[in-house]
mmCIF file of the N, C-alpha and C atoms, coordinates in Angstrom:
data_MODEL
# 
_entry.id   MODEL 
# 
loop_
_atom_site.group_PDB 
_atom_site.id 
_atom_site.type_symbol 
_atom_site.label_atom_id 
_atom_site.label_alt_id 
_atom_site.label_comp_id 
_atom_site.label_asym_id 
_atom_site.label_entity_id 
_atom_site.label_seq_id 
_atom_site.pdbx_PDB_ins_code 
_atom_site.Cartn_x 
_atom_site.Cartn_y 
_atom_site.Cartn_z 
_atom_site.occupancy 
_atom_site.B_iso_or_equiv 
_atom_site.pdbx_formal_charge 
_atom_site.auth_seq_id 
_atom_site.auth_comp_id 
_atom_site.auth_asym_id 
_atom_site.auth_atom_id 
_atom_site.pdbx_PDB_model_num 
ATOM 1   N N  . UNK A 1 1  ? 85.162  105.087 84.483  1.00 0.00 ? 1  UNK A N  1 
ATOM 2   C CA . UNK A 1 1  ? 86.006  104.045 83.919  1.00 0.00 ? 1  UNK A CA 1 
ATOM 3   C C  . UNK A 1 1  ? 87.298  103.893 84.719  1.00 0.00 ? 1  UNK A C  1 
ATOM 4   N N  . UNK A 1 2  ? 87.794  102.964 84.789  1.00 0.00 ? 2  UNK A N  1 
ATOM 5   C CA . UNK A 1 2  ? 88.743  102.447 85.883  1.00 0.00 ? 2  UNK A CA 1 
ATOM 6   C C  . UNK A 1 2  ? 90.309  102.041 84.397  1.00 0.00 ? 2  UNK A C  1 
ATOM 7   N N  . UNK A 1 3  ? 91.435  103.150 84.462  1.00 0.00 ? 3  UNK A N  1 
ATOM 8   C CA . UNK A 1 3  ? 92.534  102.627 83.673  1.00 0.00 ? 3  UNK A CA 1 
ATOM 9   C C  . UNK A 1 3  ? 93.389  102.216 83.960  1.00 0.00 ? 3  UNK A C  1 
ATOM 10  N N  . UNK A 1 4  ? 94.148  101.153 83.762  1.00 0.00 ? 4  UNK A N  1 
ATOM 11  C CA . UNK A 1 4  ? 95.203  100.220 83.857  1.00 0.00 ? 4  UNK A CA 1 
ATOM 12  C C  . UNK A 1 4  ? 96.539  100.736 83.594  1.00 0.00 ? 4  UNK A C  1 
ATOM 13  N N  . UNK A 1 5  ? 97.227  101.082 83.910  1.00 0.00 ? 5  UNK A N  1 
ATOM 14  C CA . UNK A 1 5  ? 98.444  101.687 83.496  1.00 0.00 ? 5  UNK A CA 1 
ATOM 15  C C  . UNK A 1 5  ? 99.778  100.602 83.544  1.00 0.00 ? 5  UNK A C  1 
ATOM 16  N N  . UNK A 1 6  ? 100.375 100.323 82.948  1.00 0.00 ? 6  UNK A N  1 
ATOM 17  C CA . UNK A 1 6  ? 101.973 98.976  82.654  1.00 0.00 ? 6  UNK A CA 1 
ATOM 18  C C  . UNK A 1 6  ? 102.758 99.971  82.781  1.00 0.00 ? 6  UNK A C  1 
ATOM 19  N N  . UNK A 1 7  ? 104.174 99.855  83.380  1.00 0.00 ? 7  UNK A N  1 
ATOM 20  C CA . UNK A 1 7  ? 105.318 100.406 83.008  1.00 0.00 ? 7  UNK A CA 1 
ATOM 21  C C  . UNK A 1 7  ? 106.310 99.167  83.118  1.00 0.00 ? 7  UNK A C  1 
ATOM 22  N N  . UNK A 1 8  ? 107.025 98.617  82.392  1.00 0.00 ? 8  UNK A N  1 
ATOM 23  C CA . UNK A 1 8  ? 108.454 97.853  82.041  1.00 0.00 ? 8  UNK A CA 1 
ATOM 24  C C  . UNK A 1 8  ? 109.661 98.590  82.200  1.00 0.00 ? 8  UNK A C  1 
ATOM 25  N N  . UNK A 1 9  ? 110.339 98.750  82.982  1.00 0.00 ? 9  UNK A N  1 
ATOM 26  C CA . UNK A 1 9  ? 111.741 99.344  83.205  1.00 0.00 ? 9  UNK A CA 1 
ATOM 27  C C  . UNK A 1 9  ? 112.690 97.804  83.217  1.00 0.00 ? 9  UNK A C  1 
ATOM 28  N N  . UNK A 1 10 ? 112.136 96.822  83.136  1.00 0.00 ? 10 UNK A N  1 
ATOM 29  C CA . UNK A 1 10 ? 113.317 95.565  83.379  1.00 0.00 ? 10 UNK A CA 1 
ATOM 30  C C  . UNK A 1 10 ? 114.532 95.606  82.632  1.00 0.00 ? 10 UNK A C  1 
ATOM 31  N N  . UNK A 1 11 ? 115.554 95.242  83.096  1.00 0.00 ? 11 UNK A N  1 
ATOM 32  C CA . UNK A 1 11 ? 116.694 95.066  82.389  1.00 0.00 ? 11 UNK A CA 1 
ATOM 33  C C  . UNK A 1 11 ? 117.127 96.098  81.269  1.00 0.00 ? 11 UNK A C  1 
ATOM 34  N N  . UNK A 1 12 ? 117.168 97.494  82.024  1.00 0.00 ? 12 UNK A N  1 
ATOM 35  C CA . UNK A 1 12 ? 117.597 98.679  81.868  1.00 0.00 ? 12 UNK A CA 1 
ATOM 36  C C  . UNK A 1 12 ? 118.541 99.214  82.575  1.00 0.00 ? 12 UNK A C  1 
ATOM 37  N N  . UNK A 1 13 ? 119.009 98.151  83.505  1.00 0.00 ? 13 UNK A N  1 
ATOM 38  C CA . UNK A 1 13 ? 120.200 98.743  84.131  1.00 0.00 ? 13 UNK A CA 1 
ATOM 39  C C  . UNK A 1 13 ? 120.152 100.297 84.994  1.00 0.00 ? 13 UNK A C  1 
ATOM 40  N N  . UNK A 1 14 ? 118.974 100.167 85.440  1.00 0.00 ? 14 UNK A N  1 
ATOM 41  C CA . UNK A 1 14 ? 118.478 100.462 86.662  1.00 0.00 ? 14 UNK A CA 1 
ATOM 42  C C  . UNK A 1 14 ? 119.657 100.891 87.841  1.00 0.00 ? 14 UNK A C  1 
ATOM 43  N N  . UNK A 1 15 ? 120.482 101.771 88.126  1.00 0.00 ? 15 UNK A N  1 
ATOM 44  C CA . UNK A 1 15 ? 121.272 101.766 89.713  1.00 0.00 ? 15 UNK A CA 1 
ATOM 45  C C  . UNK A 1 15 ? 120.284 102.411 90.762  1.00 0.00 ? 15 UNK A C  1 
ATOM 46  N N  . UNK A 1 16 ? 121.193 102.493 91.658  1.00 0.00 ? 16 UNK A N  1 
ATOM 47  C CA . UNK A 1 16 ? 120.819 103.175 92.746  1.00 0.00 ? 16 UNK A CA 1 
ATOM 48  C C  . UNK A 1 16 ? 119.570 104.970 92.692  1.00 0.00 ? 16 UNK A C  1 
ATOM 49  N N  . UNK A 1 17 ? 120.988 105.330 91.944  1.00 0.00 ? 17 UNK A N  1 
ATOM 50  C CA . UNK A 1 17 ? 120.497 106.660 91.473  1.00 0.00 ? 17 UNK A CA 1 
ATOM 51  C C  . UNK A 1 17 ? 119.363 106.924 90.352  1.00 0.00 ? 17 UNK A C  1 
ATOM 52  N N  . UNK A 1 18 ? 118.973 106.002 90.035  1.00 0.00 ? 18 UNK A N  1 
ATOM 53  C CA . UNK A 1 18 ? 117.725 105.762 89.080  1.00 0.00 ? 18 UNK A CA 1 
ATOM 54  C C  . UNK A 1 18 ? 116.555 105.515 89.878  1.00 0.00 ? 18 UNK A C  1 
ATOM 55  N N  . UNK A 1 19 ? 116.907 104.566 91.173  1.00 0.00 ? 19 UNK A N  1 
ATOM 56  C CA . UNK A 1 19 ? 116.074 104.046 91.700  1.00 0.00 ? 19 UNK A CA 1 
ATOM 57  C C  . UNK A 1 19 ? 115.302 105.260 92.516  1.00 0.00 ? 19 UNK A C  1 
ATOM 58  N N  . UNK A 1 20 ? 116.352 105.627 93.221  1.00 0.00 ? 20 UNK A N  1 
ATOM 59  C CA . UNK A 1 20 ? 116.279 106.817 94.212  1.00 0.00 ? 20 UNK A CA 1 
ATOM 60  C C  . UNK A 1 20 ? 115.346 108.074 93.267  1.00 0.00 ? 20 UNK A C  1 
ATOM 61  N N  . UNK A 1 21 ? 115.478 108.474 91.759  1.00 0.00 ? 21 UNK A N  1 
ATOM 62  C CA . UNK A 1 21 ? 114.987 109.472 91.044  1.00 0.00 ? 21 UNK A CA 1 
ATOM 63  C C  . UNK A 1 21 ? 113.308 108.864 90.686  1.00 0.00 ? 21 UNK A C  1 
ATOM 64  N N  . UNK A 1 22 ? 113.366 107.675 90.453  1.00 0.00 ? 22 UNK A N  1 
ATOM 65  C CA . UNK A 1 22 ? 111.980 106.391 89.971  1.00 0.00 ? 22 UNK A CA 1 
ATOM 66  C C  . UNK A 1 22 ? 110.774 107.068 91.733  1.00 0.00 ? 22 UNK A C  1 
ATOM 67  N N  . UNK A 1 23 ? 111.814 106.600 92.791  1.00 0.00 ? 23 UNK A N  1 
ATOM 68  C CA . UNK A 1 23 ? 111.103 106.370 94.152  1.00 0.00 ? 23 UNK A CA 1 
ATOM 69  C C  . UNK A 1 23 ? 110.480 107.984 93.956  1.00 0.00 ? 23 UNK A C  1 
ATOM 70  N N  . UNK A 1 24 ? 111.118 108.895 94.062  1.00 0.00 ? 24 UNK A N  1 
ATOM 71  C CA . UNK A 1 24 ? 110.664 110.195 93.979  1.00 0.00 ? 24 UNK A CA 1 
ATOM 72  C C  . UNK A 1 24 ? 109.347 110.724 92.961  1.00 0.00 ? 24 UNK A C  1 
ATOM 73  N N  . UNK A 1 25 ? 109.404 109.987 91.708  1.00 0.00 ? 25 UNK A N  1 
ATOM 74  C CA . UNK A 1 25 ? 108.262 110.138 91.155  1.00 0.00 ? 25 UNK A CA 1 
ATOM 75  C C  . UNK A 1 25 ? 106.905 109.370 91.421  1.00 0.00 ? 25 UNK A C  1 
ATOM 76  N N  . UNK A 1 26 ? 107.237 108.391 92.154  1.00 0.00 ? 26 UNK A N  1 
ATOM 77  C CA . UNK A 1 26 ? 106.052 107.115 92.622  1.00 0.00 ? 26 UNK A CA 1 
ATOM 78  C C  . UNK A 1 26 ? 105.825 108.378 93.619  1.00 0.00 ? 26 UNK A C  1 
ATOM 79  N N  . UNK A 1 27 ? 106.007 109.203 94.371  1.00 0.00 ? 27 UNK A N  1 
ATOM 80  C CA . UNK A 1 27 ? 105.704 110.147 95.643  1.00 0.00 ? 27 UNK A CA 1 
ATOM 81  C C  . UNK A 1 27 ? 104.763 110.936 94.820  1.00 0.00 ? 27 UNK A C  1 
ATOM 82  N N  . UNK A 1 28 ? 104.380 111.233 93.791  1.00 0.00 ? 28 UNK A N  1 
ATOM 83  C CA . UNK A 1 28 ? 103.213 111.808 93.127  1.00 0.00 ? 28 UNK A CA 1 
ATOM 84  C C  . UNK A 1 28 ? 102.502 110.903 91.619  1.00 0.00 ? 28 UNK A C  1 
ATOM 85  N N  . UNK A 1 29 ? 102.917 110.355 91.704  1.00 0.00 ? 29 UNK A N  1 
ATOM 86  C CA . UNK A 1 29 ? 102.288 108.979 91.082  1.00 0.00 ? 29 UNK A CA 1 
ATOM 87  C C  . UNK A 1 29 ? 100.736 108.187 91.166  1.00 0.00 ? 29 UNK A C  1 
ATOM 88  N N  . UNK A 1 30 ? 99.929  109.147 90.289  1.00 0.00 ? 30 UNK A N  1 
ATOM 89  C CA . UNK A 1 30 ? 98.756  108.889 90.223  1.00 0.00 ? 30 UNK A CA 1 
ATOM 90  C C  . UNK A 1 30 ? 98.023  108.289 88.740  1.00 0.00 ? 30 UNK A C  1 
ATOM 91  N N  . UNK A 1 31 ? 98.961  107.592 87.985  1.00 0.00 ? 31 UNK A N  1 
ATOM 92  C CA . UNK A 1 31 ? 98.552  106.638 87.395  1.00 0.00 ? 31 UNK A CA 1 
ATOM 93  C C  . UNK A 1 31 ? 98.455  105.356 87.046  1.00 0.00 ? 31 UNK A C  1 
ATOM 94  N N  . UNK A 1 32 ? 100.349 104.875 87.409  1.00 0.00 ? 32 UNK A N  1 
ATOM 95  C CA . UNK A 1 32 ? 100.751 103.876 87.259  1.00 0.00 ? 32 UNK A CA 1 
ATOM 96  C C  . UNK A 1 32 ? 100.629 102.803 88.243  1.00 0.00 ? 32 UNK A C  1 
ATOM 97  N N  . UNK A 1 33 ? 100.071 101.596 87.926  1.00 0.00 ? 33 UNK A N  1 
ATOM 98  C CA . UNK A 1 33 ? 99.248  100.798 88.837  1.00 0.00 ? 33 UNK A CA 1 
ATOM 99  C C  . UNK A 1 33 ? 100.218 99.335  88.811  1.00 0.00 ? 33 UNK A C  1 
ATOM 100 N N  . UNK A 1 34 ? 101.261 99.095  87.567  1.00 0.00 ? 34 UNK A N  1 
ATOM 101 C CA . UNK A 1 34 ? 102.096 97.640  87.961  1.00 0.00 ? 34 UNK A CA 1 
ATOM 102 C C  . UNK A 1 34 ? 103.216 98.436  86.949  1.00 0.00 ? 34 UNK A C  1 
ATOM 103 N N  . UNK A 1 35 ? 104.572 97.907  87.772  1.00 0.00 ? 35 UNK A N  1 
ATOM 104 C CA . UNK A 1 35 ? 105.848 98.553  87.475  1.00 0.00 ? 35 UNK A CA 1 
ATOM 105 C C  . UNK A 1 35 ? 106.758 97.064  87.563  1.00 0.00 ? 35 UNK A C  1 
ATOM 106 N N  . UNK A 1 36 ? 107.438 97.126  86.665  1.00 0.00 ? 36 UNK A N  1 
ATOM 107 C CA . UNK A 1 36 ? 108.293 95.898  86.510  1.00 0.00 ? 36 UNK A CA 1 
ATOM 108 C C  . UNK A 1 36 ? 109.950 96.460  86.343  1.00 0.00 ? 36 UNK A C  1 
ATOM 109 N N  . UNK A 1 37 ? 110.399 96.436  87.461  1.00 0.00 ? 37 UNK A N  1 
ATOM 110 C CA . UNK A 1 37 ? 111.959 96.222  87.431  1.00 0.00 ? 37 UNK A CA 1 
ATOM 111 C C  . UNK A 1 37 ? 113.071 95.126  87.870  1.00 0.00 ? 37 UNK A C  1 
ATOM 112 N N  . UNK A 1 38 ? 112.670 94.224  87.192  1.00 0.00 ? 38 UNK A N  1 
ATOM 113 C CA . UNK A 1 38 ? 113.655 93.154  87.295  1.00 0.00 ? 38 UNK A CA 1 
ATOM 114 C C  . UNK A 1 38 ? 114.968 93.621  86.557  1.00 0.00 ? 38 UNK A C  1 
ATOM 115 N N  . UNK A 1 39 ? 115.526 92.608  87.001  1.00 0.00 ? 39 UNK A N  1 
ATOM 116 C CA . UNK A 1 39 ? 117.036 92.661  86.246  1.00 0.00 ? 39 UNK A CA 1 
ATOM 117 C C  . UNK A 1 39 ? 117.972 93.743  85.904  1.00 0.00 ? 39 UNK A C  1 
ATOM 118 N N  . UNK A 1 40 ? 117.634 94.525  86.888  1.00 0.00 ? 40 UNK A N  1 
ATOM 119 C CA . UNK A 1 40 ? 118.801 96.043  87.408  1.00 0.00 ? 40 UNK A CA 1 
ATOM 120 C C  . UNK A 1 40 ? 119.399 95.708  87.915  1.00 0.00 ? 40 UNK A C  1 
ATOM 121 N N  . UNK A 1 41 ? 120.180 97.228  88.242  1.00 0.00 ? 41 UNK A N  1 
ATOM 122 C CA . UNK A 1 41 ? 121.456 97.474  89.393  1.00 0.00 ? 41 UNK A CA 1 
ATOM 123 C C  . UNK A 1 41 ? 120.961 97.642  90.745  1.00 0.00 ? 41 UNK A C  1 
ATOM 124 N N  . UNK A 1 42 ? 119.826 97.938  90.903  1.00 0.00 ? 42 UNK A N  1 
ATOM 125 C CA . UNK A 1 42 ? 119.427 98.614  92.123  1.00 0.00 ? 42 UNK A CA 1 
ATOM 126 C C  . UNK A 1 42 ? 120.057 98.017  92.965  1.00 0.00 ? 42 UNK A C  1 
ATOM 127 N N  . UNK A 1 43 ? 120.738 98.576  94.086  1.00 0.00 ? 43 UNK A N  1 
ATOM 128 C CA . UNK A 1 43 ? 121.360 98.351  95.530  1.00 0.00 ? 43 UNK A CA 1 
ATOM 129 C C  . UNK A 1 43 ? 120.299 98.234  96.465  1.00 0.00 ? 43 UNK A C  1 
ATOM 130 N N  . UNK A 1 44 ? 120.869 98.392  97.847  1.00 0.00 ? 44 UNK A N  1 
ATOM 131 C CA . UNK A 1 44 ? 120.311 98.517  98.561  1.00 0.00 ? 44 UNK A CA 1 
ATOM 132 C C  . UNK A 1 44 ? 119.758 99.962  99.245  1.00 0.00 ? 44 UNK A C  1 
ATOM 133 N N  . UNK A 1 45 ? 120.635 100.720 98.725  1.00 0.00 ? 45 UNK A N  1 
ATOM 134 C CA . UNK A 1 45 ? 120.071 102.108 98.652  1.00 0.00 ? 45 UNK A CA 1 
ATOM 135 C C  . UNK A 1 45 ? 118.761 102.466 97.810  1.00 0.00 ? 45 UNK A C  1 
ATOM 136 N N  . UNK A 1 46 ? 118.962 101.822 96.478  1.00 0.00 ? 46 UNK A N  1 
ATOM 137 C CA . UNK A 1 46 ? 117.861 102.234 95.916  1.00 0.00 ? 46 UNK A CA 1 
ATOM 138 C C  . UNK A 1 46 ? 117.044 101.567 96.167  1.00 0.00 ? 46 UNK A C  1 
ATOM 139 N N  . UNK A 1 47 ? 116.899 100.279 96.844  1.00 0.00 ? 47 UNK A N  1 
ATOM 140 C CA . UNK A 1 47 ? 115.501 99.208  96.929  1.00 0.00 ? 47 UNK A CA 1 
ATOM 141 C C  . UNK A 1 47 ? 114.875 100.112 98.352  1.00 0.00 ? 47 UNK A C  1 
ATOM 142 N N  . UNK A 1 48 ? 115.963 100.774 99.146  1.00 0.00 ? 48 UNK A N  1 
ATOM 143 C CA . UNK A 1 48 ? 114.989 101.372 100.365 1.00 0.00 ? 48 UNK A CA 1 
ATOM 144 C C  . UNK A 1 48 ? 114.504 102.620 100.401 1.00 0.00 ? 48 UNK A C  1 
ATOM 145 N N  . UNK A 1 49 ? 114.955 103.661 98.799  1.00 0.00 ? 49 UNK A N  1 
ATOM 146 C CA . UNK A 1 49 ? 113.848 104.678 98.130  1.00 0.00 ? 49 UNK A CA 1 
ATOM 147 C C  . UNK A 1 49 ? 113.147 104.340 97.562  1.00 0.00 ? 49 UNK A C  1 
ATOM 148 N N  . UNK A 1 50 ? 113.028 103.145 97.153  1.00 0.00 ? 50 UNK A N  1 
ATOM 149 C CA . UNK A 1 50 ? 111.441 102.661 96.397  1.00 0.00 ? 50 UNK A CA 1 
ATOM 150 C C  . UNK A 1 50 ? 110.694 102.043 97.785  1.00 0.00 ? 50 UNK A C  1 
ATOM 151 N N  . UNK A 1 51 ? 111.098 101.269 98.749  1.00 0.00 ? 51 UNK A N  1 
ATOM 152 C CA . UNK A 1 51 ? 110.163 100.803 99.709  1.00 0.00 ? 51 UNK A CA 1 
ATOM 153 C C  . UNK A 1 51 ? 109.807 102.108 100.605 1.00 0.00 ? 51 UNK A C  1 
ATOM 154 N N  . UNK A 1 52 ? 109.994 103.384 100.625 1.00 0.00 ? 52 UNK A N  1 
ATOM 155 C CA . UNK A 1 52 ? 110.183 103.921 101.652 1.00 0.00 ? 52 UNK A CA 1 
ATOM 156 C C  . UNK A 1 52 ? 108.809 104.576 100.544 1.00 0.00 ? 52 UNK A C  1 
ATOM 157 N N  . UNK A 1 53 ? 109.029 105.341 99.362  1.00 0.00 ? 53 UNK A N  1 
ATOM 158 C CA . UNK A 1 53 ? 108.324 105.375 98.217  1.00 0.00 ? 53 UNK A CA 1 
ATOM 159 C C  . UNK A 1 53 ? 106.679 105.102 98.186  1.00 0.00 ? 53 UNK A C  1 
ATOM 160 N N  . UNK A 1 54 ? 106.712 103.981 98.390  1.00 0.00 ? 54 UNK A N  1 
ATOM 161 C CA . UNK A 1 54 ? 105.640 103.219 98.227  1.00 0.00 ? 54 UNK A CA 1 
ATOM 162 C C  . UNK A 1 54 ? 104.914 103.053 99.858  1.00 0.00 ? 54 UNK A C  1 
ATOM 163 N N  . UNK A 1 55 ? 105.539 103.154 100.695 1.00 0.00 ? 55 UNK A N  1 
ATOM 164 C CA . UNK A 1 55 ? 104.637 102.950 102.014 1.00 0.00 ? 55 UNK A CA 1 
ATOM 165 C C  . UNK A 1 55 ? 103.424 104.311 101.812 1.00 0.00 ? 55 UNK A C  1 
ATOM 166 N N  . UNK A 1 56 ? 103.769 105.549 100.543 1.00 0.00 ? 56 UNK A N  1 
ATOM 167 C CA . UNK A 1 56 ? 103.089 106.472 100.618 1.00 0.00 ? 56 UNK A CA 1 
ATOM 168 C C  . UNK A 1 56 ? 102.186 106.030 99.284  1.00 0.00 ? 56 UNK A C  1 
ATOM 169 N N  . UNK A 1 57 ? 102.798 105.963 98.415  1.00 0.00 ? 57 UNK A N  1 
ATOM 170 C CA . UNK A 1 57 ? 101.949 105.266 97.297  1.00 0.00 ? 57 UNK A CA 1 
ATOM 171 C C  . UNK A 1 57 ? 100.725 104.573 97.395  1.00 0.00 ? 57 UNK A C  1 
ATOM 172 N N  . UNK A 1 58 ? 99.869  104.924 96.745  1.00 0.00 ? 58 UNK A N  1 
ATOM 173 C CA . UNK A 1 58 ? 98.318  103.632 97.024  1.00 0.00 ? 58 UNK A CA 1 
ATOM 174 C C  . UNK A 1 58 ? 97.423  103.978 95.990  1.00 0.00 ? 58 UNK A C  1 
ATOM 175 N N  . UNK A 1 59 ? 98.242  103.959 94.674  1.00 0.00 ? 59 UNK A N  1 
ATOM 176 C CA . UNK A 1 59 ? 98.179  103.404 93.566  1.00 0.00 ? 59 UNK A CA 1 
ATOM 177 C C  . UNK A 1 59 ? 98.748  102.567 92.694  1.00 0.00 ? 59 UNK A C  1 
ATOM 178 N N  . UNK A 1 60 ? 100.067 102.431 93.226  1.00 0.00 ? 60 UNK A N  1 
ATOM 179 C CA . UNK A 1 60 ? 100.363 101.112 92.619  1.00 0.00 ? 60 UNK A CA 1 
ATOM 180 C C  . UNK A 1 60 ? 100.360 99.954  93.205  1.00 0.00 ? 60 UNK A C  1 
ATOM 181 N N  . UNK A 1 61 ? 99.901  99.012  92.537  1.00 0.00 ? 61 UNK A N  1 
ATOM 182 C CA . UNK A 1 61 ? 99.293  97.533  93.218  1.00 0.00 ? 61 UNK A CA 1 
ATOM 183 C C  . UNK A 1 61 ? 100.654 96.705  93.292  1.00 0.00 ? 61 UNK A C  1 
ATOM 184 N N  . UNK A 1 62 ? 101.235 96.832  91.661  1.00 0.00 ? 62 UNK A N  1 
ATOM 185 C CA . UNK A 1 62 ? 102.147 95.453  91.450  1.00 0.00 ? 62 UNK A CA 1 
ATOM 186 C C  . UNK A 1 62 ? 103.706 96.127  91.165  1.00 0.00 ? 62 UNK A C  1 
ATOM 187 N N  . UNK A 1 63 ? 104.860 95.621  91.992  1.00 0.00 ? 63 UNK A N  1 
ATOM 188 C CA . UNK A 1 63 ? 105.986 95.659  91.698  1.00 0.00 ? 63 UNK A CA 1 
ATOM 189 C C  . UNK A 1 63 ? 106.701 94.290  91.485  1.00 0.00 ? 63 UNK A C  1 
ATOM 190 N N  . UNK A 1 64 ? 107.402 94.206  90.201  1.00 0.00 ? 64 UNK A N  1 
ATOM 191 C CA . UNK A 1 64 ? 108.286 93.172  90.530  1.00 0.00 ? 64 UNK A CA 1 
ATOM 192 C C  . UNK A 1 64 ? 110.092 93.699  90.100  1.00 0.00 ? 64 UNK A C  1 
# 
């Protein structure tokens, strides 16, 4: 069986240092398949621990 996993973090006010702690858990992240963080703080620090994150990731499909 193939499971679908959602996570919603939007408009939680999200910073850097959230982002940077989030990116670190996507680095062993073997369930969650679409992650929604709109409408944070994230900087640019934290948008390049989640992209850096995810070049290792290849289970999650969908970020917004």
């Amino acid at each position: 069986p193939i499971f679908l996993f959602l996570g919603s973090l939007a408009e939680n006010q999200i910073s850097n240092k959230g982002a940077k702690a989030l990116a670190r858990s996507l680095l062993v992240n073997r369930s969650l398949m679409v992650l929604d963080l709109r409408s944070n703080s994230i900087g640019p620090t934290g948008a390049k621990a989640l992209a850096d994150a995810l070049k290792k990731n290849q289970i999650l499909l969908s970020l917004k």
